[in-house]
N, C-alpha and C positions, 0 to 999 in steps of 0.2 A: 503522587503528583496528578493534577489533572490538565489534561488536554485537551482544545476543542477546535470544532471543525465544523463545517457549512453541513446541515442538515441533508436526506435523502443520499447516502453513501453509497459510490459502486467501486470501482476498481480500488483507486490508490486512497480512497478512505475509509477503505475497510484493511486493504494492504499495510497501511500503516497500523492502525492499534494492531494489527496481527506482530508484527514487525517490534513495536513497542513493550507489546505485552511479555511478545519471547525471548527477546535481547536485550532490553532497556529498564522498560520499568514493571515488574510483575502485578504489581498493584495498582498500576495509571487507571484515573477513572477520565471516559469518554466524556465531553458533551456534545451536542450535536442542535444546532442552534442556525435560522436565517444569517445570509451572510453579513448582513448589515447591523447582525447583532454581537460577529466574534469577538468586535475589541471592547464591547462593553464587556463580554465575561473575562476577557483576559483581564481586565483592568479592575474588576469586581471579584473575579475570583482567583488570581494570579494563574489561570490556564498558558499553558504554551501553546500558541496559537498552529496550527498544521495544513497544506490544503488548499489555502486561504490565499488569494493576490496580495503580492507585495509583502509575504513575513519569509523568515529565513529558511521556514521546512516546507519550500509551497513548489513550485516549479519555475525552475531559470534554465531558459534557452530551451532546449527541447527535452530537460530532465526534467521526470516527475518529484515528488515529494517522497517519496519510496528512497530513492536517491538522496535528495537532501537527507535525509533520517542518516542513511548508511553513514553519507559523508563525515557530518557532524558528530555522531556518535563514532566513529572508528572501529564499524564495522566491514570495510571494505576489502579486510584481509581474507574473510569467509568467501569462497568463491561461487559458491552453492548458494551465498545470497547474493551475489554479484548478478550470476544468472537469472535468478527469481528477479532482480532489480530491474533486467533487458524483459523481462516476460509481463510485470507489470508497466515497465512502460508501453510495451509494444501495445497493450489493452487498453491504458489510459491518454495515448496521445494518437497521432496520426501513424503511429508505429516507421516513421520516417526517419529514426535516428538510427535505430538496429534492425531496422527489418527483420524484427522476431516470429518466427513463424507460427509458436507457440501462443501469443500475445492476442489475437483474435479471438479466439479461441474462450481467453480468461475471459475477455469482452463480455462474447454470448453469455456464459456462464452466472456474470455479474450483474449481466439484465434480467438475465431469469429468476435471478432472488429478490429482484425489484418487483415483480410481480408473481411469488407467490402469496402474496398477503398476509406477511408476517406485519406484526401490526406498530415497528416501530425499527429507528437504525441498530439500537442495541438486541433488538433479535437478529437481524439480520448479520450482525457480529459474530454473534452466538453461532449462529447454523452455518457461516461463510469461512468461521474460521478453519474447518475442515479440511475444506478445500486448499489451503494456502499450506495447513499442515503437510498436505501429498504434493503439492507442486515442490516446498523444498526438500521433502523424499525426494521426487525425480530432479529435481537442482543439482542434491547430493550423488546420487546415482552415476549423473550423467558427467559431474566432475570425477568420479573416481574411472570411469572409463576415458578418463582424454577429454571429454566433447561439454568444454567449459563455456561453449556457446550453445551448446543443446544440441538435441537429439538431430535436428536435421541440417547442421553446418559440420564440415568435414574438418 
């Protein structure tokens, strides 16, 4: 299936094909396109649109599209991505919903692969998704010890 999303990806639009790739669709192929071009490609090339103002995997209220994804797909029983879900928001919003302490954190992280000079969104996939592999290590980790809210909430 293909998916697309406003070009130049940091948190929740790399969050998501992460998300996608390992839960959903093994084979989703990314596009990554100006904003003003996503409904021509969903409509041109039936992409599900993600990310994007006003579609149904984008952000409402103060959830991210990380969220939408979970909701909609009925992944919300995995708690280990529940927590990954509070860590990317806290990155990709004002982190004003769950005060995640971890969530900054992904922030920096996220800006600094914007400026290594990887020379397009689908490397910066490539080399990002790592990172997302070890945060739901420590997701899971931190669920099996109690601390379903992370490491620094009692």
């Amino acid at each position: 299936m293909k998916w697309v999303t406003r070009e130049r990806v940091k948190v929740d639009r790399v969050a998501c094909p992460w998300l996608i790739k390992k839960f959903i669709d093994s084979e989703a192929e990314f596009i990554f396109v100006p904003e003003n071009q996503v409904s021509t490609v969903v409509r041109e090339n039936g992409a599900v649109p993600f990310d994007v103002r006003g579609v149904e995997l984008g952000h409402h209220g103060k959830k991210c599209s990380f969220e939408a994804i979970l909701e909609k797909h009925e992944l919300s029983n995995d708690s280990a991505l529940l927590l990954l879900a509070r860590i990317v928001n806290g990155a990709d919003t004002d982190n004003s919903l769950y005060d995640q302490a971890e969530g900054p954190g992904l922030n920096a992280i996220a800006e600094g692969f914007r400026h290594l000079g990887l020379k397009d969104d689908h490397q910066i996939l490539a080399q990002e998704f790592i990172v997302y592999d070890a945060l739901y290590a420590y997701c899971e980790e931190m669920v099996r010890r109690g601390k379903t809210l992370g490491a620094f909430y009692d």
